[in-house]
C-alpha positions as CSV (number, residue, x, y, z in Angstrom):
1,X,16.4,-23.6,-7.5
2,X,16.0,-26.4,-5.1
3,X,12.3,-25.7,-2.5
4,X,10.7,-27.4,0.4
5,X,13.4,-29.8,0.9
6,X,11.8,-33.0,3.2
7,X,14.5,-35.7,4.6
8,X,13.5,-39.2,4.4
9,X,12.5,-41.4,7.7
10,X,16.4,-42.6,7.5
11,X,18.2,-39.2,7.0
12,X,19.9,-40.7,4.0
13,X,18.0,-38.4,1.3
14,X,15.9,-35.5,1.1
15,X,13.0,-35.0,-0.9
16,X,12.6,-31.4,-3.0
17,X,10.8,-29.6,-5.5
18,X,12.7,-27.8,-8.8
19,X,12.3,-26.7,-11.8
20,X,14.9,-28.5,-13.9
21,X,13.1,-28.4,-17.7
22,X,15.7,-26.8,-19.6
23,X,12.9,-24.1,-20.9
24,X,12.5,-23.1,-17.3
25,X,12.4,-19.3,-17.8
26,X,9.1,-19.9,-20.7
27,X,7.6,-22.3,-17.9
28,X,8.0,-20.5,-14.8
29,X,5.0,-22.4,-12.7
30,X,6.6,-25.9,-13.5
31,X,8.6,-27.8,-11.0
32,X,8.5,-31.9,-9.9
33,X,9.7,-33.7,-6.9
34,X,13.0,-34.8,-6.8
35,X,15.2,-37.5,-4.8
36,X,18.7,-36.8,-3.8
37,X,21.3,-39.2,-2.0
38,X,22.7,-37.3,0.5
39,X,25.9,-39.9,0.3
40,X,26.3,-40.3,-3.3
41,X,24.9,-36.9,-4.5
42,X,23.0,-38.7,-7.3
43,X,19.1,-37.2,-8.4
44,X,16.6,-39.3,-9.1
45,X,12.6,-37.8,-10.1
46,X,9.7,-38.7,-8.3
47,X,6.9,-36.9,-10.1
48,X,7.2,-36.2,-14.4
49,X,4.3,-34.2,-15.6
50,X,3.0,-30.8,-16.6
51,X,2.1,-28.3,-13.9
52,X,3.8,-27.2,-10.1
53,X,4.5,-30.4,-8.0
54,X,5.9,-29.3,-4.7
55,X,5.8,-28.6,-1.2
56,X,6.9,-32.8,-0.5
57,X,6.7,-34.1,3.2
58,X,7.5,-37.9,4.1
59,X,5.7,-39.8,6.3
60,X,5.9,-40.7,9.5
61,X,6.3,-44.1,8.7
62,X,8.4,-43.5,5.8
63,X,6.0,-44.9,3.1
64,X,4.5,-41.9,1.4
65,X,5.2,-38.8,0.0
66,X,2.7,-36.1,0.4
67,X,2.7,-33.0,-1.8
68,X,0.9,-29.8,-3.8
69,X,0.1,-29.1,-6.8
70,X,-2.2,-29.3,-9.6
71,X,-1.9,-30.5,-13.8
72,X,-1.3,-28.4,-16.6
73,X,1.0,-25.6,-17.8
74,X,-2.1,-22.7,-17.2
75,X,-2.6,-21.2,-14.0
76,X,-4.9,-22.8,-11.9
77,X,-7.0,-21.9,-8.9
78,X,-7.0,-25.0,-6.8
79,X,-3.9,-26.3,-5.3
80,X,-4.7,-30.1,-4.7
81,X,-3.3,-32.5,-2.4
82,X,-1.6,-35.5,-3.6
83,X,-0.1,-38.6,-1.8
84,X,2.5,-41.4,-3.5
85,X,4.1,-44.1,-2.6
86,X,7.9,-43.3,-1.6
87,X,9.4,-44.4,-4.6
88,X,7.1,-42.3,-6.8
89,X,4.7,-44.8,-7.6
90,X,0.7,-44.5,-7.5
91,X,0.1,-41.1,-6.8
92,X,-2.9,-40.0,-6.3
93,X,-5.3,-36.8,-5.7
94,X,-6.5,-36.9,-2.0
95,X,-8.6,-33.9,-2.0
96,X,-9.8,-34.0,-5.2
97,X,-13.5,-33.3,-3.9
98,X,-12.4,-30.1,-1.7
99,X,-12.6,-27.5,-4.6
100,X,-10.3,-25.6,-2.6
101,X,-6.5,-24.4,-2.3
102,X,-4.7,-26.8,0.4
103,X,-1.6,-25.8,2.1
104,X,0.9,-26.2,5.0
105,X,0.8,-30.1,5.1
106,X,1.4,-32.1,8.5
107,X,0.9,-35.6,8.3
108,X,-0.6,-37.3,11.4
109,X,1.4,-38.9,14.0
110,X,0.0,-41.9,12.6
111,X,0.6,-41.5,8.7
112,X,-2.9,-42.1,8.2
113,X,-3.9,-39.0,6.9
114,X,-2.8,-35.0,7.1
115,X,-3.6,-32.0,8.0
116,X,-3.4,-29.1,6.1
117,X,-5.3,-25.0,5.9
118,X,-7.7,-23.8,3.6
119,X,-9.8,-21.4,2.9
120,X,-13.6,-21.7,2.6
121,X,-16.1,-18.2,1.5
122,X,-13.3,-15.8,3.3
123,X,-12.6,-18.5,6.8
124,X,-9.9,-20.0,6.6
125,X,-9.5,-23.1,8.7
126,X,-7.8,-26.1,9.5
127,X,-8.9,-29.8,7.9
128,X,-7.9,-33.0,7.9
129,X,-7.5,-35.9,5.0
130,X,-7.3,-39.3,5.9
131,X,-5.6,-41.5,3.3
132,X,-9.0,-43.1,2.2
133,X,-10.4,-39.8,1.6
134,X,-12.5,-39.0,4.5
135,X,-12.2,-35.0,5.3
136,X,-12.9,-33.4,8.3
137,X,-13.1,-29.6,9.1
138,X,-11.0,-29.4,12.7
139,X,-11.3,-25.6,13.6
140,X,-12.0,-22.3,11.7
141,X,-11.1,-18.5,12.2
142,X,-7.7,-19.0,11.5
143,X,-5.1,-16.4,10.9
144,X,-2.0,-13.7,11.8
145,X,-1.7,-10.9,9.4
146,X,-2.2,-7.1,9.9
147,X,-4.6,-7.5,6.3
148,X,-8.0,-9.4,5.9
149,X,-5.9,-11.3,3.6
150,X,-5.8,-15.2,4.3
151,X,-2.7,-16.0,6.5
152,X,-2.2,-18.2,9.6
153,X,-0.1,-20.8,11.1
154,X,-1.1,-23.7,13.4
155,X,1.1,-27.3,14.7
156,X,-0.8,-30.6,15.8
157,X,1.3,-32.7,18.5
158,X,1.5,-36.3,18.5
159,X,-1.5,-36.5,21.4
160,X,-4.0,-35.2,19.4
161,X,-3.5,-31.5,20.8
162,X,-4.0,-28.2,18.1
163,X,-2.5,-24.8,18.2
164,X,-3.8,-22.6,15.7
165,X,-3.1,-18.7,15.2
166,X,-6.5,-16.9,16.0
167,X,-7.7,-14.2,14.3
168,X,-11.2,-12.2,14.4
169,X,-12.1,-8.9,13.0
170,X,-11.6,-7.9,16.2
171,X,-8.8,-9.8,17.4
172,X,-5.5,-10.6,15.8
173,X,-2.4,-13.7,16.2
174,X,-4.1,-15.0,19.4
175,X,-3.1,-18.6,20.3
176,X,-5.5,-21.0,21.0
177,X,-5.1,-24.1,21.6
178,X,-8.1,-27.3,21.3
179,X,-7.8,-31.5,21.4
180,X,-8.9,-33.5,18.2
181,X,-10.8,-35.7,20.7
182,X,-13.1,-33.1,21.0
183,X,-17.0,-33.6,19.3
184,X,-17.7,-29.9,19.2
185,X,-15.8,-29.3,16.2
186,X,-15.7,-26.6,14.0
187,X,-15.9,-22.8,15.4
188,X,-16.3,-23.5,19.4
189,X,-14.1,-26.1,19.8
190,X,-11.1,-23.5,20.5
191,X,-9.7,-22.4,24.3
192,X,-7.4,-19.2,24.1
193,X,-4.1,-19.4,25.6
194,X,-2.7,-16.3,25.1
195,X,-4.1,-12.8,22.8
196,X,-0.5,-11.2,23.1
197,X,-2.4,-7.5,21.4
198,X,-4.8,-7.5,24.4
199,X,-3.1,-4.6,25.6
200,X,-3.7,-2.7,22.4
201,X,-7.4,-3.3,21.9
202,X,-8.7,-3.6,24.9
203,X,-8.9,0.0,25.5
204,X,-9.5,0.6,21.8
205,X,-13.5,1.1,20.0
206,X,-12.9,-1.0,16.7
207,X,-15.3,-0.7,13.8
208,X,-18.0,-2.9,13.7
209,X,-17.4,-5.7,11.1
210,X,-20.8,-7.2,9.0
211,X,-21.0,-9.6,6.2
212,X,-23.4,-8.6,3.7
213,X,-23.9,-10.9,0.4
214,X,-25.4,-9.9,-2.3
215,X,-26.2,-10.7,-6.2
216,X,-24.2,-8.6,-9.4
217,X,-26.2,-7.0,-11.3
218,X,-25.0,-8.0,-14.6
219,X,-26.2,-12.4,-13.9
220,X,-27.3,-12.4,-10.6
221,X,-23.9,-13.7,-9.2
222,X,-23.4,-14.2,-5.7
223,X,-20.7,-11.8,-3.8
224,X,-19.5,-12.1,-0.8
225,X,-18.4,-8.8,1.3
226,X,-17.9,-7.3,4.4
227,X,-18.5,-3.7,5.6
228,X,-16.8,-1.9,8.5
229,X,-18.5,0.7,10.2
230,X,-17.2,3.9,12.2
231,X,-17.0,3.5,15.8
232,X,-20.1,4.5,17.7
233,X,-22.5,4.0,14.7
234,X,-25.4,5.9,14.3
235,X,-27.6,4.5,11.4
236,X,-29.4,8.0,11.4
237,X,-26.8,9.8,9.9
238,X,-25.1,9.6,6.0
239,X,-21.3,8.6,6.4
240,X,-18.8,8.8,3.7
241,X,-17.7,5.5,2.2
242,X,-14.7,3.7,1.1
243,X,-14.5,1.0,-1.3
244,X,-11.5,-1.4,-0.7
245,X,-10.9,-3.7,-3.4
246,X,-8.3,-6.7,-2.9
247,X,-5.5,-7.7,-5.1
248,X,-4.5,-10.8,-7.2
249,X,-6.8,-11.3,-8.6
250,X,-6.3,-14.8,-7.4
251,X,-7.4,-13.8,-3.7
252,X,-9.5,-13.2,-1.7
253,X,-10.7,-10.9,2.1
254,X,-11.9,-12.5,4.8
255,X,-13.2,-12.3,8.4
256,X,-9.9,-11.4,9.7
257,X,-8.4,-8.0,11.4
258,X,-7.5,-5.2,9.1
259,X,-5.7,-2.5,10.5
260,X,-5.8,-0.1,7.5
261,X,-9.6,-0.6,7.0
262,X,-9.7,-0.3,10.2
263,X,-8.0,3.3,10.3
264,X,-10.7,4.0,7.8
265,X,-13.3,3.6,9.9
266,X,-11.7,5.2,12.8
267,X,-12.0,8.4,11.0
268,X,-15.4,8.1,9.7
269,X,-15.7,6.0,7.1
270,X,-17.7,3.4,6.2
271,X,-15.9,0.7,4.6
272,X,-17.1,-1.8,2.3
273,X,-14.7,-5.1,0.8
274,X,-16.3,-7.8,-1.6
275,X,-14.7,-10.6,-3.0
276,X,-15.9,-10.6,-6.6
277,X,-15.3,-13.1,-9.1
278,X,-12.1,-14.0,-9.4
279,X,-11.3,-14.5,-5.8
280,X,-10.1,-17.5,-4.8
281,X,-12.1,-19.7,-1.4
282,X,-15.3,-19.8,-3.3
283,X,-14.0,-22.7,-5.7
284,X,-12.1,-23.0,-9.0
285,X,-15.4,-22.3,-11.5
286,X,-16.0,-19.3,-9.7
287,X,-11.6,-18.0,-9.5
288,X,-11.5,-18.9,-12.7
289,X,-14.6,-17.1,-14.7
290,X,-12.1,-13.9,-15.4
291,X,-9.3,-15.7,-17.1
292,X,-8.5,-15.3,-20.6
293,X,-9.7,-12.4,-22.1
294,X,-12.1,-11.7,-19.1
295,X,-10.9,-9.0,-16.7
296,X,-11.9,-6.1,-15.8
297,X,-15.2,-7.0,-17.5
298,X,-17.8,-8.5,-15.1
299,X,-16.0,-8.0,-11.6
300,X,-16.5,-4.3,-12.2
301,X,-20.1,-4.8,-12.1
302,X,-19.7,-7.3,-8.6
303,X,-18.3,-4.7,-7.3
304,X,-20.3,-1.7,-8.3
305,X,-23.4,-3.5,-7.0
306,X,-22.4,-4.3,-3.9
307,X,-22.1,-0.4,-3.5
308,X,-25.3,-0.1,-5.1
309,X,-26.8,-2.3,-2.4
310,X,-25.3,-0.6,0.3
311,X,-26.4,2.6,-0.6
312,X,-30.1,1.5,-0.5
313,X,-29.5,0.6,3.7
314,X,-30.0,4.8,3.8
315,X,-26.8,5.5,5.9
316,X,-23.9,6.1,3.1
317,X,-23.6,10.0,1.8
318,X,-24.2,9.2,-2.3
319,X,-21.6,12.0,-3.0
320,X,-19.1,11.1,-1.0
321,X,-17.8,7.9,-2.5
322,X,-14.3,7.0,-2.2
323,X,-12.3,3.5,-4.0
324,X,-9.2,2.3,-3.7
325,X,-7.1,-1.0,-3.8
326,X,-3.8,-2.8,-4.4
327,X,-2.6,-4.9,-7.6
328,X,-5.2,-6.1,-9.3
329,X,-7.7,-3.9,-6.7
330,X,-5.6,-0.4,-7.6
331,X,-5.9,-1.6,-11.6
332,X,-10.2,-2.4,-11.0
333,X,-9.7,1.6,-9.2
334,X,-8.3,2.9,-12.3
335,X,-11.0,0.8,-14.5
336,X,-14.2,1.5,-12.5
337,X,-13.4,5.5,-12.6
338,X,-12.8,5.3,-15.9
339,X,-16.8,4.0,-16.1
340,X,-18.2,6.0,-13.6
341,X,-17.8,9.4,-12.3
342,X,-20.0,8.6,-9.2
343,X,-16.9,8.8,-6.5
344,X,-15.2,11.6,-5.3
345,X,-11.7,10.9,-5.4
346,X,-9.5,7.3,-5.9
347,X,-6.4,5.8,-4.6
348,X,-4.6,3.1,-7.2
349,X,-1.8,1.8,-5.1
350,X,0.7,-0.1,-7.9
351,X,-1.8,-1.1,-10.3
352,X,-1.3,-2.1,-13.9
353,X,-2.4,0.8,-16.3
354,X,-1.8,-1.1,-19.5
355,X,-1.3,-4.7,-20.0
356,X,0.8,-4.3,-23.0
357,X,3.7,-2.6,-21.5
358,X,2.8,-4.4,-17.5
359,X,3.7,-7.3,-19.2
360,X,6.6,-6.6,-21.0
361,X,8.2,-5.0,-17.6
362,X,7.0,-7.5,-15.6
363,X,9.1,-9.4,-13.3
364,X,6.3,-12.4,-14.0
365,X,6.0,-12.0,-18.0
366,X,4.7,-15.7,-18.8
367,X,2.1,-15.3,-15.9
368,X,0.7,-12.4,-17.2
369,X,1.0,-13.3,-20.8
370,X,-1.0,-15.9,-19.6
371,X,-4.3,-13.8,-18.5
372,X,-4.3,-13.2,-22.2
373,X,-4.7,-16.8,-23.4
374,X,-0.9,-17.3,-23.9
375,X,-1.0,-14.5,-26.3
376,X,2.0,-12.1,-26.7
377,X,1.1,-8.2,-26.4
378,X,1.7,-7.8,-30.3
379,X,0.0,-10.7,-31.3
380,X,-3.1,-9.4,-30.0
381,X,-2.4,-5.6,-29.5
382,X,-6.1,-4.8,-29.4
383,X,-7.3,-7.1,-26.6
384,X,-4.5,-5.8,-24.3
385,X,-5.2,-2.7,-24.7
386,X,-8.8,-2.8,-24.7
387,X,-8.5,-4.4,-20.8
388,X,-6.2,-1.9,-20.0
389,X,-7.2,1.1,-17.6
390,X,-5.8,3.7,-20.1
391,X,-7.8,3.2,-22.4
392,X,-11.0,4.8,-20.3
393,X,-8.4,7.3,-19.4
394,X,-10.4,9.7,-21.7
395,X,-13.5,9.6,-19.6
396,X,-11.5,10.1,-15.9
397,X,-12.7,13.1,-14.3
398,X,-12.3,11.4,-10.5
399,X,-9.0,13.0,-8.5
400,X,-6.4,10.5,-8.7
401,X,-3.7,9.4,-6.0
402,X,-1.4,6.8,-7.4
403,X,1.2,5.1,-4.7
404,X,3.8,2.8,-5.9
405,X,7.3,1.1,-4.5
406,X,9.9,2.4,-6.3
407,X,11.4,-1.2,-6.1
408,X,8.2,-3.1,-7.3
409,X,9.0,-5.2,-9.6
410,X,5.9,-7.2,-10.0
411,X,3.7,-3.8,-11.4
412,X,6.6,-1.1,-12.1
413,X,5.7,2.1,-11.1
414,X,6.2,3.1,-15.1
415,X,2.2,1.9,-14.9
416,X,1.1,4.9,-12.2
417,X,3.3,7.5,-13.4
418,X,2.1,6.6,-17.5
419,X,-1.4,7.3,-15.9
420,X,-0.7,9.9,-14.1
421,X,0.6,11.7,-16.7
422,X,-2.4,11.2,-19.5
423,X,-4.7,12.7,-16.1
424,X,-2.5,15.6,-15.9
425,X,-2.7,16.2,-19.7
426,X,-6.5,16.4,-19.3
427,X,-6.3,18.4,-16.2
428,X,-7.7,16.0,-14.1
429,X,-6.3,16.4,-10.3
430,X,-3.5,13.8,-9.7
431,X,-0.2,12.8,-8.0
432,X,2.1,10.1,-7.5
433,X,4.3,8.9,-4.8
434,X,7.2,6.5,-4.5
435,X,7.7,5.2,-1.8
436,X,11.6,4.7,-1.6
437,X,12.7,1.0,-1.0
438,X,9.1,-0.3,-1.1
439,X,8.1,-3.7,-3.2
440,X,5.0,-4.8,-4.1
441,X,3.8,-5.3,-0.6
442,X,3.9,-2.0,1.0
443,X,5.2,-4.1,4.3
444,X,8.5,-3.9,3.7
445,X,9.7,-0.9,5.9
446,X,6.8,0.2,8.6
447,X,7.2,4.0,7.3
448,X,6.1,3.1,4.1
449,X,3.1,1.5,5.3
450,X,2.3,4.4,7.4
451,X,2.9,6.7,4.6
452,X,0.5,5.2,2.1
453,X,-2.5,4.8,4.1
454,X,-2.0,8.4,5.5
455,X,-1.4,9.6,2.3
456,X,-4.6,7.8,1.2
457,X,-6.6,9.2,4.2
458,X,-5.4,13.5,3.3
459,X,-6.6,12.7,-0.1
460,X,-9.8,11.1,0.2
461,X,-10.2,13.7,3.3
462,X,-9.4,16.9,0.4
463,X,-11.9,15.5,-1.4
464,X,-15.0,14.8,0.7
465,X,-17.8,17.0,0.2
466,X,-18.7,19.0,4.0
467,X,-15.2,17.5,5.3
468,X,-13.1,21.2,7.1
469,X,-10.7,21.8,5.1
């Protein structure tokens, strides 16, 4: 399958990315870059060597190829940005300094450099390369999505003029625009041009949104998190709280809009959202320290401290403590309340229950064969099981909710209802729902969406202590 196609300056070939290795279904995550006469029909490679190579964009001036990737067949963190000459020749890591995940490339009008989005500790923002390795941070608070998930688009026009898509935890998809002439750069160098939800939160009280780091518990770590708080705050009184935990585990929240967190907080709740280790914007040492063999393990204890240090601020209820997540954050649900007993009721939406079978229904087999140091499931039986959440099923007592898309292929919903039915075999409270048509995403049809988090909301509602019934 032929990606990212890029013509050349003369329209007589187009540049691609592909995975042509004839053991392409064991080596999912390779591809190179590809040349193909438009005329003739005839393929020549540009790139030959282990790892993704894609996303190519030409030049300008025709005399470079820039693209993404990074070396080696293992998953790795940090997407780098490359630049070769057209023919293939001397390529070269441009941002090989950044420790962060590039994407989106736009070469300046100039071909001296490009521009390109990353994400840095949860902001995500727009830099600049120049082609002898200078980098430059243009603008920050980037973004578009409905989640505090990284997202965002932005174009630079030949005159040095930016749009970017702005987004706040208070504001989401505005347009602003700013001029690379401009010295202030970085957070204020922005002018709005349009905020097209205006209408829709202007006469709305959001929850407060605060970042609040912290060190784990198990080696002094530092996490980054943010926590919502209900509208109209009152720091005298004990509200319930919500843990929020984000999937991949290769990414991250940020300062961005949530509308479901936001929901929570609308009705009370006190929502808290880390990025533990794992996540990816805090570098590839620090994405990478749960690989192989090593997750859940020490995440659960980023996580549990943050609520630890939380609850020592004086305004969360200690018994009414509510988790949840999505992906890998619905799998660290199922694993932190088989440690703990401390919260009141849970909401796993798709997680993987156990590794052995996830993998072996998997629409991304290798990927997750992978997280296992390229181990299959019976090779090392014991290992895979003993990261799976069903084996603490034993100790659950917590009411469980588990949500999956009946069409998610990525964690099949096999994984909930094999958990849900061990809880019901001890007694513990559960349910599942399948939400008809949905994927992995829970975005696919808008009723779906608004199903799980009120689903999630009547549950964790049931559940709290003092809440009417």
């Amino acid at each position: 399958m032929a990606t990212y196609p890029s013509w050349s300056k003369d329209s007589q070939s187009l540049i691609f990315s592909a995975n042509l290795s004839q053991d392409y279904e064991h080596q999912p995550l390779e591809s190179d870059l590809y040349q193909i006469e438009i005329g003739s029909g005839a393929i020549t490679p540009l790139t030959q060597r282990e790892g993704p190579q894609h996303s190519p964009l030409v030049s300008p001036d025709g005399n470079y190829i820039a693209y993404l990737g990074y070396e080696g067949k293992q998953y790795r963190l940090v997407t780098k940005l490359y630049v070769m000459k057209r023919d293939g020749s001397q390529s070269r890591v441009l941002t090989g300094d950044l420790d962060r995940s590039v994407s989106q490339l736009q070469w300046s009008a100039g071909s001296q450099g490009l521009f390109f989005l990353y994400a840095d500790q949860g902001n995500t923002q727009l830099g600049y390369q120049s082609l002898q390795g200078e980098h430059n941070i243009i603008t920050q608070d980037i973004g578009s999505s409905l989640l505090a998930y990284p997202s965002g688009a932005y174009n630079v026009s030949k005159n040095g003029r930016f749009v970017v898509t702005h987004s706040r935890p208070d504001r989401i998809g505005e347009l602003m625009t700013g001029s690379l002439k401009d010295k202030n750069k970085g957070k204020k160098n922005k002018k709005l041009l349009v905020s097209v939800n205006a209408d829709i939160f202007d006469h709305r009280t959001l929850g407060k949104v605060e970042e609040m780091r912290y060190n784990s518990t198990v080696d002094s770590l530092g996490i980054q998190s943010w926590i919502i708080k209900p509208p109209n705050f009152d720091p005298k009184k004990k509200y319930p709280l919500i843990v929020n935990i984000h999937g991949g585990p290769m990414s991250h929240f940020g300062e961005h809009f949530s509308l479901m967190m936001q929901v929570m907080a609308a009705q009370g709740y006190v929502v808290l959202y880390t990025n533990p280790r794992g996540s990816t914007s805090y570098g590839e040492n620090f994405g990478e320290i749960i690989h192989k063999h090593a997750f859940p393990g020490k995440d659960f204890h980023d996580i549990e401290s943050g609520v630890d240090t939380l609850l020592e601020r004086g305004y969360i209820d200690k018994n009414n403590l509510f988790v949840t997540g999505i992906s890998y954050g619905a799998t660290m649900t199922c694993w932190i309340i088989g440690n703990t007993d401390r919260y009141r009721a849970a909401v796993p939406l798709a997680p993987v229950t156990n590794w052995y079978s996830a993998t072996l229904t998997t629409e991304a087999p290798v990927q997750y064969k992978q997280l296992f140091g390229d181990s299959f499931p019976w090779e090392d039986h014991d290992n895979y099981f003993k990261r799976s959440p069903l084996s603490l099923v034993g100790k659950v007592k917590t009411p469980t909710l588990l949500i999956t898309g009946d069409d998610d292929y990525r964690n099949p919903i096999s994984e909930s209802e094999a958990y849900f039915t061990a809880l019901k075999l001890r007694k513990v409270d559960a349910a599942v729902i399948r939400l008809p048509d949905e994927d992995h995403t829970f975005y696919r049809r808008p009723s779906n969406t608004y199903r799980a988090i009120a689903s999630m909301m009547s549950w964790f509602e049931q559940y709290r202590k003092g809440a009417a019934q």
